[in-house]
C-alpha positions as CSV (number, residue, x, y, z in Angstrom):
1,X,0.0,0.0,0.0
2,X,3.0,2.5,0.8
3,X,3.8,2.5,-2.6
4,X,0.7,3.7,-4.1
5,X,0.4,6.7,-1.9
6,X,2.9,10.1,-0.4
7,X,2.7,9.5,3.3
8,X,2.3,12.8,4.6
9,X,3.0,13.7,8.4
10,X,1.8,17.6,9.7
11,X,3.3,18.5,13.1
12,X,1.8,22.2,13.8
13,X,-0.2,23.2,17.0
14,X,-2.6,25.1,15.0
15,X,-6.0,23.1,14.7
16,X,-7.1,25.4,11.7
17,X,-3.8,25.4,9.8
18,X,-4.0,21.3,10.9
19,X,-7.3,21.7,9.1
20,X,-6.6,23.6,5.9
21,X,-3.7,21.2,5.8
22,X,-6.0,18.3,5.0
23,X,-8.8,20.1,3.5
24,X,-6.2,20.9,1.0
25,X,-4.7,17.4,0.2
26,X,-8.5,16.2,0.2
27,X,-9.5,18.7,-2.6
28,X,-5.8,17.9,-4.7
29,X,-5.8,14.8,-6.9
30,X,-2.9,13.1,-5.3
31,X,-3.0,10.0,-3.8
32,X,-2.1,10.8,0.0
33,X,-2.3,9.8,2.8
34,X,-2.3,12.3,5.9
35,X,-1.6,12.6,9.7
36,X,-1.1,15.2,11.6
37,X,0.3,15.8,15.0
38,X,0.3,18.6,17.4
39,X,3.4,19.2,18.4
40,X,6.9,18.2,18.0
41,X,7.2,15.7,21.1
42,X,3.7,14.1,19.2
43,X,5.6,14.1,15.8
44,X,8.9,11.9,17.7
45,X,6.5,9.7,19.0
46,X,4.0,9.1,16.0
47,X,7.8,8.5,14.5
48,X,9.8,6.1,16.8
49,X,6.4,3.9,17.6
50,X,7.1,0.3,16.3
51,X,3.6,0.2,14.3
52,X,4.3,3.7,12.7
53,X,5.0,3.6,8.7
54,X,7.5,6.6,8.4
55,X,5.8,9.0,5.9
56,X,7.6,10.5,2.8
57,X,7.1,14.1,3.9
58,X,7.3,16.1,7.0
59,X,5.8,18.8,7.0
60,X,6.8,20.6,10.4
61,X,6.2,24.2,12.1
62,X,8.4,26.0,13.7
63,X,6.5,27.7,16.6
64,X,5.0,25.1,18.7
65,X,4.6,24.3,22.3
66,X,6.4,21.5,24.0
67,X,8.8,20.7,21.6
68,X,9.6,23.2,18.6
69,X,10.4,22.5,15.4
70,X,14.2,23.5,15.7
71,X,14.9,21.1,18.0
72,X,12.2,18.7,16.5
73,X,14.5,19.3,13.0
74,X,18.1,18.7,15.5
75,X,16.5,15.1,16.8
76,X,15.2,14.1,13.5
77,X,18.2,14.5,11.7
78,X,20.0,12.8,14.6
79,X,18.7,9.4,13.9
80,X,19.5,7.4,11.0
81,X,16.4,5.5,11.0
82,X,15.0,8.6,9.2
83,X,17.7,10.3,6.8
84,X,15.0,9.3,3.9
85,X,12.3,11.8,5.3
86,X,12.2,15.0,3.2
87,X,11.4,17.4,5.7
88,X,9.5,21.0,4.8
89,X,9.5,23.7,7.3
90,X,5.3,25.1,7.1
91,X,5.9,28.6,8.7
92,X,4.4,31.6,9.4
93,X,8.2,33.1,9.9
94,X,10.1,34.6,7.2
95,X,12.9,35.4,9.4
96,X,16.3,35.1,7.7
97,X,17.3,33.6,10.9
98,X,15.1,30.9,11.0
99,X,15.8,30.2,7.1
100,X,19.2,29.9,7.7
101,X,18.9,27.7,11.2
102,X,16.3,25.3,9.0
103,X,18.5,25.0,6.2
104,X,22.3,24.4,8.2
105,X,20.5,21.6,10.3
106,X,19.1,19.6,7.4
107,X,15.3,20.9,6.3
108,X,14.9,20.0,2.6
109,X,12.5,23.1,1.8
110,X,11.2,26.1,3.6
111,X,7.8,27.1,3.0
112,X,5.8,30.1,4.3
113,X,2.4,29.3,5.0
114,X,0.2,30.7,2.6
115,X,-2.9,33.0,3.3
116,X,-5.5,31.9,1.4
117,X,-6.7,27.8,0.4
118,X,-5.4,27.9,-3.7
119,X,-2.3,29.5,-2.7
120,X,-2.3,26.5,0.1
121,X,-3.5,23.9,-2.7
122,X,-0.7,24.8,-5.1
123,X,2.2,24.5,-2.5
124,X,1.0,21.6,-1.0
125,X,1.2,20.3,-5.3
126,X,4.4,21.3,-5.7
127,X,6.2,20.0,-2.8
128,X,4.9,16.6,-2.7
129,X,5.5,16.3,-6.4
130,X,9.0,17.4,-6.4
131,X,11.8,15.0,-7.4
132,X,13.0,14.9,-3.9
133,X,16.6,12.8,-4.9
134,X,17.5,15.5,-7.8
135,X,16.1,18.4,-5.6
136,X,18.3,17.5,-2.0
137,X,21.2,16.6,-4.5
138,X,21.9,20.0,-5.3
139,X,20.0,21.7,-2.5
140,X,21.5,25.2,-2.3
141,X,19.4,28.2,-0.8
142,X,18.4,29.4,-3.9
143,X,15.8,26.0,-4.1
144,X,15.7,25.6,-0.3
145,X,12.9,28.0,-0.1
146,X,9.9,28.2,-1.7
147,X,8.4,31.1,-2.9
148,X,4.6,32.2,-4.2
């Protein structure tokens, strides 16, 4: 079954981003398959349970209680078990700072969260259709974040 669908993982403490999140993947005519967590500490253990199937995609924000997605990002990238999860930082931030942070500790793509659903819809497209091998192969800045 894995192979047939993009396993798709959401950590953000928003419930309506959460919400638009899926609403979006629901409305696209990809073959996904969604969960979403509410924080980071949620995310590590939706990740290191035995049962879990590790998704393709992480999509992870930045400013969330108990565990943020910085140091979500550090214990991620720490463990070998998931090197082959593309990970996108979903942010309201468009800090340089955190930009740079994501990208030196390992993020494969930065993404500011839209403001309206289409916007939403067409990012959501374009990351999970990305050639993920050929994009972190020559991942620079210039393609590690993604613009409207």
């Amino acid at each position: 079954m894995q192979e047939d669908f993009i396993l798709i993982t959401l950590a953000d403490d928003d419930e309506d981003d959460r919400l638009f999140f899926t609403d979006a993947f629901d409305e696209l005519k990809i073959n996904t398959i969604v969960n979403t967590v509410n924080n980071g500490k949620d995310l590590l253990n939706f990740l290191n349970h035995s049962e879990t199937v590790l998704p393709n995609i992480i999509f992870l924000d930045l400013n969330m209680p108990i565990l943020n997605g910085i140091d979500c990002l550090k214990e991620i990238k720490l463990n070998n078990k998931f090197k082959d999860i593309a990970i996108a930082i979903y942010s309201t931030s468009s800090s340089e700072q955190d930009i740079e942070n994501t990208f030196v500790l390992g993020a494969n793509i930065y993404i500011k969260k839209p403001s309206n659903f289409n916007d939403l819809k067409k990012i959501l497209s374009d990351v999970v259709t990305i050639n993920w091998q050929y994009h972190t192969n020559g991942l620079n800045k210039d393609n590690f974040l993604l613009r409207m």
